[in-house]
C-alpha positions as CSV (number, residue, x, y, z in Angstrom):
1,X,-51.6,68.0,106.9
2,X,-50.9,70.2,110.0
3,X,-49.5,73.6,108.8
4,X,-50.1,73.2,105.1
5,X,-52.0,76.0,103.1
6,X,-55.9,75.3,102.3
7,X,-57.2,74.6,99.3
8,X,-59.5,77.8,98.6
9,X,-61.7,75.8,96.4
10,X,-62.7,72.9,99.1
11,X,-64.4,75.9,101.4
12,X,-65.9,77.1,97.9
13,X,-67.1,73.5,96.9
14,X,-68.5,72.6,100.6
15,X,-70.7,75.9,100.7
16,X,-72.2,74.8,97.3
17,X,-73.0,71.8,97.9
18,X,-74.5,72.7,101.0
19,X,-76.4,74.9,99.2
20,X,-75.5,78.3,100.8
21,X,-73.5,79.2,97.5
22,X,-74.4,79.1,93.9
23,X,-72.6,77.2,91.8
24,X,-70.7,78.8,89.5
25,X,-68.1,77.0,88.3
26,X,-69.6,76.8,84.6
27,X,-70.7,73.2,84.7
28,X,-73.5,71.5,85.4
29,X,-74.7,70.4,89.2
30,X,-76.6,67.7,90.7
31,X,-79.8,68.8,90.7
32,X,-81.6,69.9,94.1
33,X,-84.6,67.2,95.4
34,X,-88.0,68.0,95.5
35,X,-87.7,68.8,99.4
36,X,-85.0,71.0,99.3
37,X,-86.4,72.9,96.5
38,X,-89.7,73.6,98.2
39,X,-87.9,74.2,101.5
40,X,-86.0,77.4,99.5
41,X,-89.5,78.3,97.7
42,X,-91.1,78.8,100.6
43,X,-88.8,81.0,102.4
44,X,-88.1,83.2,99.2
45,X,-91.6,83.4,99.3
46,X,-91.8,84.5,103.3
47,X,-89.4,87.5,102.3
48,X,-91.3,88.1,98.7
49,X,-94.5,88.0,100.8
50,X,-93.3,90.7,102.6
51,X,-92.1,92.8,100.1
52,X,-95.1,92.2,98.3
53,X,-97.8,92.5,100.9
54,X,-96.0,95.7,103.1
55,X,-95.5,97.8,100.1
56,X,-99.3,97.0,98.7
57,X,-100.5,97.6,102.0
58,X,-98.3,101.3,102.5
59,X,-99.7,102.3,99.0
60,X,-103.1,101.3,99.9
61,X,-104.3,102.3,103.1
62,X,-101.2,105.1,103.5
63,X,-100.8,106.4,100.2
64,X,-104.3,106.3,99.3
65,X,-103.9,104.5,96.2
66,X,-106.7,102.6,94.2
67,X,-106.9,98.3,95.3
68,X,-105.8,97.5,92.0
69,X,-102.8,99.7,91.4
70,X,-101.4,98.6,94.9
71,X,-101.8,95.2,94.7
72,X,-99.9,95.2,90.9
73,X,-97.1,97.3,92.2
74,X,-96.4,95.7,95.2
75,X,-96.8,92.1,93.0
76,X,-94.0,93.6,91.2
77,X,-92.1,94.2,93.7
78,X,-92.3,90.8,95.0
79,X,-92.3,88.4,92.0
80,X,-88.7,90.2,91.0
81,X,-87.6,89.5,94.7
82,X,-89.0,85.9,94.6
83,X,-87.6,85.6,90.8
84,X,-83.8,86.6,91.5
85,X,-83.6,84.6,94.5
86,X,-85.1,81.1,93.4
87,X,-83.3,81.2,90.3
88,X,-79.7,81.2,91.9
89,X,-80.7,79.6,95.2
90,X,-83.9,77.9,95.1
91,X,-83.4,76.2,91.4
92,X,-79.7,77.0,91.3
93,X,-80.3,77.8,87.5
94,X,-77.9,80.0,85.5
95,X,-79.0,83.0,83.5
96,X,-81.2,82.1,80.6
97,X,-82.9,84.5,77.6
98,X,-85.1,81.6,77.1
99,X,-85.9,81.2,81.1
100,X,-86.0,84.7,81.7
101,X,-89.1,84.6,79.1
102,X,-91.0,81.9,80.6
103,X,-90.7,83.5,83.7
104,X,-92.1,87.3,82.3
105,X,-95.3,84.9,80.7
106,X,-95.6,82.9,83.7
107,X,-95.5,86.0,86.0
108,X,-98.0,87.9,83.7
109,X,-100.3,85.1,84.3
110,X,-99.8,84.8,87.9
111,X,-100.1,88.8,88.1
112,X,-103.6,88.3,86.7
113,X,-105.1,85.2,89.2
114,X,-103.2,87.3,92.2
115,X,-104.8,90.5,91.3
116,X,-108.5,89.6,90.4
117,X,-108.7,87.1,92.9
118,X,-107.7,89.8,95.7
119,X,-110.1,92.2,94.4
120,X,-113.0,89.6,94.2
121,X,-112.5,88.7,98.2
122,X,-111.5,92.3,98.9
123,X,-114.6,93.6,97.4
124,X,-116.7,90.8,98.8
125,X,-115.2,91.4,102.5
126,X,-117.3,94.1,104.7
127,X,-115.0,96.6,104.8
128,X,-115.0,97.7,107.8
129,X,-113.7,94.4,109.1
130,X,-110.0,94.4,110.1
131,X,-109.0,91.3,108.1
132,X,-110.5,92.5,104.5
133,X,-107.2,93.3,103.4
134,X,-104.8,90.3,105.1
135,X,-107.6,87.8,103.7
136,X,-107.8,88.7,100.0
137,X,-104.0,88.9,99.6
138,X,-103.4,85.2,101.4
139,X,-106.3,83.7,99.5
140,X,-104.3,85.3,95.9
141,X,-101.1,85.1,97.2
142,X,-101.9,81.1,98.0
143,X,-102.9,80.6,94.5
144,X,-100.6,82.4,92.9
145,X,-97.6,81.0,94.8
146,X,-99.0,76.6,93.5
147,X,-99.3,77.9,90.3
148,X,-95.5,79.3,90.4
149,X,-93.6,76.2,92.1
150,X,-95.6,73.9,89.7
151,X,-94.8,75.8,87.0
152,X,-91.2,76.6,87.8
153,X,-90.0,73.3,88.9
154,X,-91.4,71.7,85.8
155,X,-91.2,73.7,83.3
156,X,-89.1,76.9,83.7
157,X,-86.2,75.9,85.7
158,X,-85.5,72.7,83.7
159,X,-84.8,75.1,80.3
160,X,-81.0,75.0,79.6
């Protein structure tokens, strides 16, 4: 009806469903298809990837800091990125003690593949070729990153 007032809620309701606002309306929503899910996963994990790789590679070859100690802080730094966003966007899951632990075991486990298999390529890469560091962290980060969708989608994000 021309001139009448909007219903705040509709605009609300619309962004949610198109999956550009959490829901928080306290109940329960559809959940998100396989696609869509994997879609979100893998750009949270672009801008994780990021995070995670720039500030491992700053500590390491700027700061001077030991392989091993870079890698687990920027793998910090990362997994809490790629954590806060797949919970509310990717797996539009509310907050959860019980979730919140799977994640911190799942992540623990994850922080170990990531950071021994980046070690094992790094130190098995000549270092003085350009790619030593760039290889080892995609070869972890790829593992790393099956093992968490698997893991999340069936296990961690279906926990109420």
């Amino acid at each position: 009806m021309p001139g009448a007032a909007a219903d705040p809620s509709a605009s609300a309701e619309k962004q949610v469903a198109a999956g550009l606002a959490p829901d928080v309306s306290g109940q329960q929503s559809a959940e998100i298809g396989l696609k869509t899910q994997l879609l979100r996963f893998v750009a949270t994990g672009v801008l994780s990837a990021v995070v995670d790789f720039g500030l491992y590679w700053l500590l390491l070859e700027v700061a001077g800091l030991p392989v091993n100690i870079a890698k687990a802080i920027g793998f910090i730094a990362g997994t809490t990125t790629a954590y806060l966003i797949n919970r509310r966007w990717t797996f539009n899951a509310p907050p959860s003690r019980a979730r919140f632990t799977a994640v911190v075991v799942l992540y623990a486990l994850t922080f170990c593949v990531q950071v021994g298999i980046n070690w094992v390529f790094y130190e098995a890469i000549d270092e003085g070729l350009w790619w030593r560091v760039p290889l080892a962290y995609v070869i972890a980060q790829g593992t790393a990153t099956v093992i968490n969708f698997v893991v999340q989608r069936l296990v961690i994000f279906r926990i109420r």
